[in-house]
C-alpha positions as CSV (number, residue, x, y, z in Angstrom):
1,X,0.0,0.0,0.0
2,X,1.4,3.4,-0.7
3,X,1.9,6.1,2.1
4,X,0.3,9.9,1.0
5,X,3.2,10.9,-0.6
6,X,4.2,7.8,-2.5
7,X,0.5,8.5,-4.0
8,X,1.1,11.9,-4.7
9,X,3.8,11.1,-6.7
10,X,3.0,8.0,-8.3
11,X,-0.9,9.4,-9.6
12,X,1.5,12.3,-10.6
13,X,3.7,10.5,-13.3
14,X,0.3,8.4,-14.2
15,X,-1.3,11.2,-15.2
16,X,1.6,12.8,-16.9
17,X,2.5,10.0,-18.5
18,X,-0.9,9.9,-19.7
19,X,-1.3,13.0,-21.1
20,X,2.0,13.0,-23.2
21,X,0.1,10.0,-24.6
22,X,-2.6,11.7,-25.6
23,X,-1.3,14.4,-27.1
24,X,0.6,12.1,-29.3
25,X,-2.2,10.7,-30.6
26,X,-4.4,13.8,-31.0
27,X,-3.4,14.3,-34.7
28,X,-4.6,10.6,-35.5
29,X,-8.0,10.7,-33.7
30,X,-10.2,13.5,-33.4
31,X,-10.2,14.5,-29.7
32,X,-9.1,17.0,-27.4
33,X,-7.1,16.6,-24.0
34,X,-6.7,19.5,-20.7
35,X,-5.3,18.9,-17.7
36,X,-6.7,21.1,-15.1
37,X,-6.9,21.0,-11.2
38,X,-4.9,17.7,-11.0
39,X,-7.6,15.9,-13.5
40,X,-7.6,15.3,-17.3
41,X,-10.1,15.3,-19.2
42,X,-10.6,13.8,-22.9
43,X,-13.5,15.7,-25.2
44,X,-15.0,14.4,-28.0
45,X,-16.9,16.6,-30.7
46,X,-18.3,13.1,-32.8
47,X,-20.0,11.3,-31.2
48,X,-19.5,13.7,-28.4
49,X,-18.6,12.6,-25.0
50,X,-16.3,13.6,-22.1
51,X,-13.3,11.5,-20.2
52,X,-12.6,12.5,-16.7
53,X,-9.7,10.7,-15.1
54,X,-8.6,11.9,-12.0
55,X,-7.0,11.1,-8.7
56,X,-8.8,10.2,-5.2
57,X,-6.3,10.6,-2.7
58,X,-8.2,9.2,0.4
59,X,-8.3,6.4,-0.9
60,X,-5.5,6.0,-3.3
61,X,-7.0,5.5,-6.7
62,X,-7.4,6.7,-10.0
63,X,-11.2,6.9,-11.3
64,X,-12.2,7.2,-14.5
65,X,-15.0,8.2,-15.7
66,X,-15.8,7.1,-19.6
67,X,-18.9,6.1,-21.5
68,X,-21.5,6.5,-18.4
69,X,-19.2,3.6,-16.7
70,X,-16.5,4.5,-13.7
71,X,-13.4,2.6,-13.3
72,X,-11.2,2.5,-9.8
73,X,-8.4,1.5,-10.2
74,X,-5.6,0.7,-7.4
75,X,-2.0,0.5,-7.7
76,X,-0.5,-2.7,-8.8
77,X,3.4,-3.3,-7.7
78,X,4.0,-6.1,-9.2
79,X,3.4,-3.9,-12.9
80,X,4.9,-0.7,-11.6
81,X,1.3,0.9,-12.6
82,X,-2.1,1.7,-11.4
83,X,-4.5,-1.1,-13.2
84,X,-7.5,-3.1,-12.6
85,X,-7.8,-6.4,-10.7
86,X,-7.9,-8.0,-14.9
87,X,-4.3,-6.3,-15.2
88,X,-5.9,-3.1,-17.6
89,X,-3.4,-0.6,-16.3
90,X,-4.5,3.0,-17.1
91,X,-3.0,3.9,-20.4
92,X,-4.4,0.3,-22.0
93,X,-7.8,1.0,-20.4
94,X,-8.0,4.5,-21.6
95,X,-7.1,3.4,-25.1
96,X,-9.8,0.4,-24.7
97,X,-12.2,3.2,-24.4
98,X,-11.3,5.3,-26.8
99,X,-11.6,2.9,-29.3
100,X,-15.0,2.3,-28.1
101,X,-15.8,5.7,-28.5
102,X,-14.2,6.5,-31.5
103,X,-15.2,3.0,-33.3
104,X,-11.5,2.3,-34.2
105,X,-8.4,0.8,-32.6
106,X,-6.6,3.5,-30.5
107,X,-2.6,2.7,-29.6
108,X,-1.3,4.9,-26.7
């Protein structure tokens, strides 16, 4: 279990991590990325929809929230990553959803 801190910094590089990813891929799909108040958010304009993936700090997750669904997800130590119990870590689950959303395969 990680203390505060290790939290802080681990939800910190996931996110960062994250977002570089995105912006890589914004000139292949059609979407648009922000980071704001420690959250990102992913917006759609067709069919329109809106990502939020953000940190919960009390207790020590990342949620998602993506095509009226929520995802928690806790960190995993043996992958070095926050992920699901099915092993989805975040950037694999965001691009699951994505694809979803956008109807083709997205690679993060």
């Amino acid at each position: 279990m990680l203390d505060d801190q290790q939290f802080r910094n681990a939800s910190d590089k996931a996110l960062e991590t994250l977002q570089r990813a995105l912006e890589s891929a914004m000139d292949e799909h059609e979407f648009d990325v922000d980071s704001k108040e420690g959250a990102l958010a992913i917006e759609f304009d067709d069919p329109p929809a809106k990502f939020v993936i953000s940190p919960n700090s009390p207790v020590k997750q990342i949620w998602v929230s993506a095509r009226v669904r929520s995802f928690k997800l806790d960190w995993n130590e043996a992958l070095g990553a926050f992920a699901l119990p099915d092993g989805r870590t975040l950037i694999r689950l965001i691009a699951d959803v994505m694809g979803e959303q956008l109807g083709v395969r997205v690679s993060l």
